[in-house]
C-alpha positions as CSV (number, residue, x, y, z in Angstrom):
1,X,168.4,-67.5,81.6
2,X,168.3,-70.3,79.4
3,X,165.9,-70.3,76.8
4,X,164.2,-73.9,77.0
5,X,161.0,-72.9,75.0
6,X,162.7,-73.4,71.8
7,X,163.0,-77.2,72.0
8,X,160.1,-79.1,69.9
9,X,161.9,-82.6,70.6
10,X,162.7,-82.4,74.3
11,X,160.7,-81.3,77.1
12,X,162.9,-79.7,80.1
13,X,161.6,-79.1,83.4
14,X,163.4,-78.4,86.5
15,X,163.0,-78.3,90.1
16,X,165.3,-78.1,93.3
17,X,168.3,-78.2,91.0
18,X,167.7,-80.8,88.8
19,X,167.0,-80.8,85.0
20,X,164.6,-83.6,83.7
21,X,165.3,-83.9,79.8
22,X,162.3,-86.3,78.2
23,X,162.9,-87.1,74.4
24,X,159.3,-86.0,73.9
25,X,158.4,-87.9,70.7
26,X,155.8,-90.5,72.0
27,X,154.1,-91.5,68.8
28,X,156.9,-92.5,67.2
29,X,158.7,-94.3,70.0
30,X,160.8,-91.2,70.6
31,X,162.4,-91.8,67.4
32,X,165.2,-89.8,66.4
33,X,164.5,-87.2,63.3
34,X,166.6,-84.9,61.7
35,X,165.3,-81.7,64.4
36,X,166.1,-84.1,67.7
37,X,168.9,-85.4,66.1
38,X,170.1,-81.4,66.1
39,X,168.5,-80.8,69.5
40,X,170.6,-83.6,71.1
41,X,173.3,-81.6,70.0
42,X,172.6,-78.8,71.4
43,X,171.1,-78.9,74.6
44,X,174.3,-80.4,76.7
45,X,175.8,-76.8,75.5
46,X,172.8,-75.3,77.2
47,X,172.6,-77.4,80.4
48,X,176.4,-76.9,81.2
49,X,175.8,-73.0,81.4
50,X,172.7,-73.1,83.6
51,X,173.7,-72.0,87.0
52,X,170.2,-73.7,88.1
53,X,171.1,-77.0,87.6
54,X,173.3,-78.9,89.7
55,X,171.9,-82.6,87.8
56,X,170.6,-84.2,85.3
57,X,168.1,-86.9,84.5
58,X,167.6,-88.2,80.9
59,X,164.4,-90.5,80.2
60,X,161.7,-90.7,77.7
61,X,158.0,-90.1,76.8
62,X,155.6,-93.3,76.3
63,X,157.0,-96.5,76.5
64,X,160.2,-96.5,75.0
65,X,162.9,-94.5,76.0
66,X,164.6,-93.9,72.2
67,X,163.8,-96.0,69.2
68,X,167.0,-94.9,67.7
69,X,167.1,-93.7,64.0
70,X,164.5,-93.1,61.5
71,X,165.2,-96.2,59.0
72,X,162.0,-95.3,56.9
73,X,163.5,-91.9,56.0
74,X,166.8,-94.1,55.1
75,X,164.7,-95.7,52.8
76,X,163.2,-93.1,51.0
77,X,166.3,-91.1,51.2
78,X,168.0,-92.3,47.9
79,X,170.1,-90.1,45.9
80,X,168.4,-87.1,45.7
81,X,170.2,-83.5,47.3
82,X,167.9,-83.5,50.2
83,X,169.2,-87.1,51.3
84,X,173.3,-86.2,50.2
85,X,173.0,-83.3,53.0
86,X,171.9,-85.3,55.6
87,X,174.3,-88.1,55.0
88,X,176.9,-85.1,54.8
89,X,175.6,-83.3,57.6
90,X,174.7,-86.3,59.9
91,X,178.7,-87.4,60.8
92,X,179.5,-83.7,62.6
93,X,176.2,-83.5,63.9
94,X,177.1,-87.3,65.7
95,X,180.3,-86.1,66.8
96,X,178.8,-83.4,68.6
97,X,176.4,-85.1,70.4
98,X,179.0,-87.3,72.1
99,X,181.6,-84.9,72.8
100,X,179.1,-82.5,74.0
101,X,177.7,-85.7,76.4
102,X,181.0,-85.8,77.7
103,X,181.6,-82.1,78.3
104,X,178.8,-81.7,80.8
105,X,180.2,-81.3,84.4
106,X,176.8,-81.8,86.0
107,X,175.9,-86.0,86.5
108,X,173.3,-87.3,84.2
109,X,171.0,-90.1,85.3
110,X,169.8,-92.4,82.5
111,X,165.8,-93.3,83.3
112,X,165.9,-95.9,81.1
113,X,162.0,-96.5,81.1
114,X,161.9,-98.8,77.9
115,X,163.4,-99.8,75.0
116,X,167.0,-97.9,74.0
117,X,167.9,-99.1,70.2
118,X,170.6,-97.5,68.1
119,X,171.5,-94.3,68.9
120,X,168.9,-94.2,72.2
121,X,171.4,-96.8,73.4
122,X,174.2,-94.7,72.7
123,X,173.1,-92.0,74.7
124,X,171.8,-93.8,77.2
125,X,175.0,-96.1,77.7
126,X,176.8,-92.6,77.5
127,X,174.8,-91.3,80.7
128,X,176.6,-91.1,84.1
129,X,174.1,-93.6,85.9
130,X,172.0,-95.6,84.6
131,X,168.6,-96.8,86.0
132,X,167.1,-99.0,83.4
133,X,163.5,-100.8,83.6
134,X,164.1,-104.7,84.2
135,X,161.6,-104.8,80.9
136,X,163.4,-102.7,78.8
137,X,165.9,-103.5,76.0
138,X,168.8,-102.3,74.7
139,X,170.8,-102.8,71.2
140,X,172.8,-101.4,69.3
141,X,170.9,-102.4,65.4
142,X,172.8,-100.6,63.0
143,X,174.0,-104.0,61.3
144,X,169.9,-104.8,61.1
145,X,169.6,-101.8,58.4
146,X,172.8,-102.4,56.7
147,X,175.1,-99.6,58.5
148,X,178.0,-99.7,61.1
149,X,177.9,-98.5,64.6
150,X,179.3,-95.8,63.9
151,X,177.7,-92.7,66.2
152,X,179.2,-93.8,69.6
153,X,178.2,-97.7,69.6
154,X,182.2,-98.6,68.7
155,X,182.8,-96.0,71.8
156,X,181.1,-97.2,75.0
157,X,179.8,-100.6,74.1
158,X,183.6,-102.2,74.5
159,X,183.9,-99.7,78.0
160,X,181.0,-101.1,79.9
161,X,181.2,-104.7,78.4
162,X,184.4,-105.8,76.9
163,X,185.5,-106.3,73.4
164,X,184.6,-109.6,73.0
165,X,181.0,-109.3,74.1
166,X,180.5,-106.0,72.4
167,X,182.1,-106.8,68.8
168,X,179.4,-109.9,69.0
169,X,176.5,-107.2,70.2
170,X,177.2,-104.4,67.4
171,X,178.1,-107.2,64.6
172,X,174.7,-109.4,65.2
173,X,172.4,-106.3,66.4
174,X,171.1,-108.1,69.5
175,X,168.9,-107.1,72.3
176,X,169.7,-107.4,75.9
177,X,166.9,-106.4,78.8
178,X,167.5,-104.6,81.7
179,X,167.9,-107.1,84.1
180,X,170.6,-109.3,82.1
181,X,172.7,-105.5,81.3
182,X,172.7,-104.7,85.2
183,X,174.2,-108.3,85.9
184,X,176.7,-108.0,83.2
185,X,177.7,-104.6,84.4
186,X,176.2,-103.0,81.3
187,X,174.1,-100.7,83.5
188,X,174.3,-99.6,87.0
189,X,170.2,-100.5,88.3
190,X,167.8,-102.5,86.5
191,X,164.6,-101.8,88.8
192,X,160.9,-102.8,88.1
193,X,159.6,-100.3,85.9
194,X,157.1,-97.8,87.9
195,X,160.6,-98.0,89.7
196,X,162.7,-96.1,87.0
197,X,162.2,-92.1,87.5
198,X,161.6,-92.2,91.4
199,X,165.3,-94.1,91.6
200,X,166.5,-92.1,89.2
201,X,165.3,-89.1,90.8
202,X,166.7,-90.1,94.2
203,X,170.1,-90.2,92.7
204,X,169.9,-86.9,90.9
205,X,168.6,-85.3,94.0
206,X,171.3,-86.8,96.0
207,X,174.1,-85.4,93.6
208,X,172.2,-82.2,93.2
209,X,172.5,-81.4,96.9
210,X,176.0,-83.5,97.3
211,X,179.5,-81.2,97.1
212,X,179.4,-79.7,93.8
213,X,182.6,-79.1,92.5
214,X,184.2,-82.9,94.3
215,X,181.6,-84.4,92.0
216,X,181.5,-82.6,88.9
217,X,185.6,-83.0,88.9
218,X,185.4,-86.4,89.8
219,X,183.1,-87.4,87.2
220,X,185.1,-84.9,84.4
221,X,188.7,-86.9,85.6
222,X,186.7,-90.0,84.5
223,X,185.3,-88.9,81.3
224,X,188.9,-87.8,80.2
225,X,189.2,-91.4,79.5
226,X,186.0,-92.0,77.7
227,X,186.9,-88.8,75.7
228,X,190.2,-90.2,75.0
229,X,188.5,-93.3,73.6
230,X,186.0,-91.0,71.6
231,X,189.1,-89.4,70.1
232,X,190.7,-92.8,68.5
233,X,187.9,-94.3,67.7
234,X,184.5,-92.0,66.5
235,X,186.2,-90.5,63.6
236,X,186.4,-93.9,62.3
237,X,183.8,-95.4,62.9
238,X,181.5,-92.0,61.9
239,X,183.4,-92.8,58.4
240,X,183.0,-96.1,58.0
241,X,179.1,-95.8,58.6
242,X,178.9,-93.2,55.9
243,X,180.8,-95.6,53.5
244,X,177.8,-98.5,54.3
245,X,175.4,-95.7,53.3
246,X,176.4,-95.9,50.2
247,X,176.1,-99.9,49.7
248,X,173.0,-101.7,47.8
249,X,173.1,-104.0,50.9
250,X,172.6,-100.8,52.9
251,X,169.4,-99.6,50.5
252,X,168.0,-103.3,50.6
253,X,168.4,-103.4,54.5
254,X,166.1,-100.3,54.8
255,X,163.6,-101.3,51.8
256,X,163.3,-105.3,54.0
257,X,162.5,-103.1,57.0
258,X,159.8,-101.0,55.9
259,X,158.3,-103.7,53.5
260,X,158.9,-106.0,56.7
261,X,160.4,-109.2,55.0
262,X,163.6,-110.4,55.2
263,X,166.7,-109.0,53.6
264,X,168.2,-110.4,51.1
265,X,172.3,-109.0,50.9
266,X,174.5,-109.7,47.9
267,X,177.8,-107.9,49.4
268,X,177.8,-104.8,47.2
């Protein structure tokens, strides 16, 4: 029996064979911290060994669905030894949450129910299906606070939309709402939003009671290719976000945000 209890960033409830995951931090737009960032980690390793669950939805509490990284902890981070261990720690920790994504043979339904910025885009672009709110919007910001794309953004962003239109995405930070990803073949339903979890549950429950092993093989034949993209390219990327950590244009990006003024970049 899986041990669900010790989660204090996700909520999991199940029923008739499917696993609702809700990033469960409301007040701060589900925001990721350093204990979800671990969490999100951890709890595809936990999912993949539950005999109980035969799908997954994905979704989030309050209005947004993932407000991506914590930029005022970037900003007070600085140089001290608490801030050098999560930089250290944070490019493994990314890894893992990807791979370990990709490595769960049940299907997991994005319920995008609002915004997905950062890293909540990553995760939710790295879903199985996506149902995402017509309102909602979705962006990959890293360039906004100074840093690259570098914890999955460079992975499924050119997958779902091309090279082209996602080198302009990541390099400009731009949103996209629901309705314009589901025409562009971003995301596979953009539905009204009181919409989201009942079609999202419909398609879990679908899968759920559909032939098991035909669809978790079919979906793990596909991911070999994402995986395979993972492979060349998150290393990399993971690096070259750590390097922009280290930048003034990085520091002045975070100190613009929380001051809320424009930045003002000098290439160093």
């Amino acid at each position: 029996m899986v041990d669900y209890g010790k989660y204090e960033t996700l909520k999991i409830e199940k029923a008739d064979r499917v696993a609702t995951v809700t990033l469960n931090r409301p007040d701060s737009l589900n925001a990721v911290n350093p204990v979800m960032h671990r969490e999100l980690c951890t709890i595809w390793l936990d999912l993949v060994v539950d005999d109980g669950v035969n799908a997954i939805i994905l979704t989030g509490a309050g209005r947004a669905f993932c407000a991506g990284g914590d930029v005022k902890g970037m900003a007070g981070r600085g140089d001290t030894s608490e801030g050098r261990r999560r930089t250290l720690m944070t490019p493994a920790e990314a890894r893992r949450i990807v791979e370990n994504m990709l490595d769960v043979e049940q299907p997991i339904i994005g319920a995008i129910n609002g915004d997905a910025v950062g890293l909540g885009a990553t995760i939710a672009l790295l879903t199985d299906i996506t149902v995402v709110s017509e309102k909602a919007r979705l962006a990959d910001t890293h360039v906004r606070v100074g840093i690259v794309a570098g914890d999955g953004g460079a992975v499924i962003w050119p997958l779902l939309v091309g090279p082209h239109r996602a080198k302009e995405f990541l390099m400009r930070g731009n949103f996209i709402n629901g309705a314009e990803a589901a025409r562009i073949g971003m995301v596979n339903y953009a539905v009204p939003p009181e919409q989201v979890m009942i079609k999202a549950r419909e398609l879990a429950q679908e899968l759920a009671d559909g032939p098991t092993w035909a669809i978790r093989w079919s979906k793990l034949a596909v991911n070999k290719w994402l995986k395979q993209q993972a492979n060349l390219i998150l290393d990399a990327s993971l690096a070259y976000e750590m390097m922009t950590f280290g930048t003034e244009d990085q520091k002045e990006a975070a100190r613009a945000f929380v001051e809320k003024r424009k930045p003002h970049y000098t290439g160093r």
